[in-house]
C-alpha distance (Angstrom), angle and dihedral (degrees) to the residues before:
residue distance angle dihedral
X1 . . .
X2 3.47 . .
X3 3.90 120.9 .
X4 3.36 139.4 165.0
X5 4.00 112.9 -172.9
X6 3.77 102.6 -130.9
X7 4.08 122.5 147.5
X8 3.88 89.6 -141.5
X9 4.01 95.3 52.4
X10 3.79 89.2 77.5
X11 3.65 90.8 51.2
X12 3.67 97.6 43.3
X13 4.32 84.6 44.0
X14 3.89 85.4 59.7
X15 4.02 92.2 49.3
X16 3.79 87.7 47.3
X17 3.80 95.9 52.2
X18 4.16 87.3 82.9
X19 3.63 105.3 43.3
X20 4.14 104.1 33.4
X21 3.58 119.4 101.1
X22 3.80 102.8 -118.8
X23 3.88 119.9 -168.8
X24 4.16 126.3 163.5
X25 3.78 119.1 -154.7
X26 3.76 127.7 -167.3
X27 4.24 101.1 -134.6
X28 3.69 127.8 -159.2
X29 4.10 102.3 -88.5
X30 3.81 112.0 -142.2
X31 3.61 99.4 -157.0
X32 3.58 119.2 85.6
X33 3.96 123.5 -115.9
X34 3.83 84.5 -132.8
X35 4.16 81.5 72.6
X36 3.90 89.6 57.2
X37 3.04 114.0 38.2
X38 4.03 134.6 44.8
X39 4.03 99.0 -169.0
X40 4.20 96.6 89.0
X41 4.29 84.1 -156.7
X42 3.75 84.1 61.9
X43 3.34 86.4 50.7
X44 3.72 101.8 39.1
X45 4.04 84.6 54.0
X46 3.80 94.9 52.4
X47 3.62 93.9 58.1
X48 3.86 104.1 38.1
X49 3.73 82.0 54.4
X50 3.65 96.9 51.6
X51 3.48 94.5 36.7
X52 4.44 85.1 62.0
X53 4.05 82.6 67.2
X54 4.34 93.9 -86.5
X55 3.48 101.2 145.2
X56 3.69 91.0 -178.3
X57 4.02 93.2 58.6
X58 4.07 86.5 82.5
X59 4.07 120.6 9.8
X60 3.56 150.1 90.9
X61 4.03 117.0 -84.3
X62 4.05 110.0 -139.6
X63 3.88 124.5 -167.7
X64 3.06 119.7 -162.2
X65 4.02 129.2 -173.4
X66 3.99 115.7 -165.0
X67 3.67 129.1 -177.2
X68 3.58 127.4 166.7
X69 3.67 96.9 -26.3
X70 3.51 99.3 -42.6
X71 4.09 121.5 107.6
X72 3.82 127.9 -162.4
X73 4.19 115.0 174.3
X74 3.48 144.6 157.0
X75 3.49 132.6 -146.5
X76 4.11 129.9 -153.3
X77 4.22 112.7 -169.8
X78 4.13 125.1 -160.5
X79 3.66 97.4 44.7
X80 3.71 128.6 150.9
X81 3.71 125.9 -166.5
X82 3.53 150.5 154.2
X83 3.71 94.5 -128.4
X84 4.06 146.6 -33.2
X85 3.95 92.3 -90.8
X86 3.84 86.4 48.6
X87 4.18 92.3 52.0
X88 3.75 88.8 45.8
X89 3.39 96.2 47.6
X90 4.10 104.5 37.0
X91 3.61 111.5 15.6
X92 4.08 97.6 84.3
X93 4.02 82.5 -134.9
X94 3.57 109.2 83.2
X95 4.22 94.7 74.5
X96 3.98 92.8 47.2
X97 3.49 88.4 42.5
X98 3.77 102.5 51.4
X99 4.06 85.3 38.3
X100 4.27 80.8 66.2
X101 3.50 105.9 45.8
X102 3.73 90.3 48.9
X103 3.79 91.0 50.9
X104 3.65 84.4 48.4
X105 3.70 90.3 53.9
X106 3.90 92.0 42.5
X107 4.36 85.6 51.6
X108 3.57 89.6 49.1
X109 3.79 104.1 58.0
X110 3.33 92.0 37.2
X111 3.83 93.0 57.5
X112 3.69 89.4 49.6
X113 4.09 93.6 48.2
X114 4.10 73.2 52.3
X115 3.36 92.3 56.2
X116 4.01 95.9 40.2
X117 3.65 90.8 53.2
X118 3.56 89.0 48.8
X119 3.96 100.8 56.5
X120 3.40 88.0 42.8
X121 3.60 96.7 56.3
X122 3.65 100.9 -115.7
């Protein structure tokens, strides 16, 4: 994760949450269930349901938060779920998550109007 400790990011992070483009994406997860979870039905359930094409049954979830060329995200692996609606709406991640990559976002530009200032000679 990529943070720069700055007082104004949060701020700026709360200004961004109405203009940024903000998509979440279920990716492929590389560590087996069998590493999470002991119960073998759990297991058993996790792949039958990803094996009938539901990509959010075993994967990653990525949010991302774009604006003008800049990109803040976060990323959660091992998750299980029915669907994106029902990880957005259930899984107590989705808020916190969001909350990052838009402070990521917020860190970003503000380490490039840094780095602007900087060249400039400001």
């Amino acid at each position: 994760m990529y943070i720069v400790t700055d007082a104004g990011a949060a701020e700026l992070a709360n200004k961004l949450t109405d203009c940024a483009e903000v998509t979440i994406e279920a990716v492929p997860e590389h560590v087996p269930p069998e590493e999470c979870w002991s119960d073998i039905r759990d297991v058993q359930m996790v792949r039958e349901e990803w094996n009938k094409g539901n990509d959010w049954a075993w994967c990653g979830v990525t949010i991302r938060a774009r604006w003008k060329g800049f990109e803040g995200l976060d990323h959660l692996g091992c998750c299980s779920y029915q669907s994106e609606a029902e990880f957005v709406a259930t899984s107590g991640y989705y808020d916190d998550m969001l909350a990052t990559a838009l402070y990521e976002l917020a860190c970003r530009i503000q380490e490039a109007r840094r780095d602007i200032e900087t060249l400039m000679g400001e």
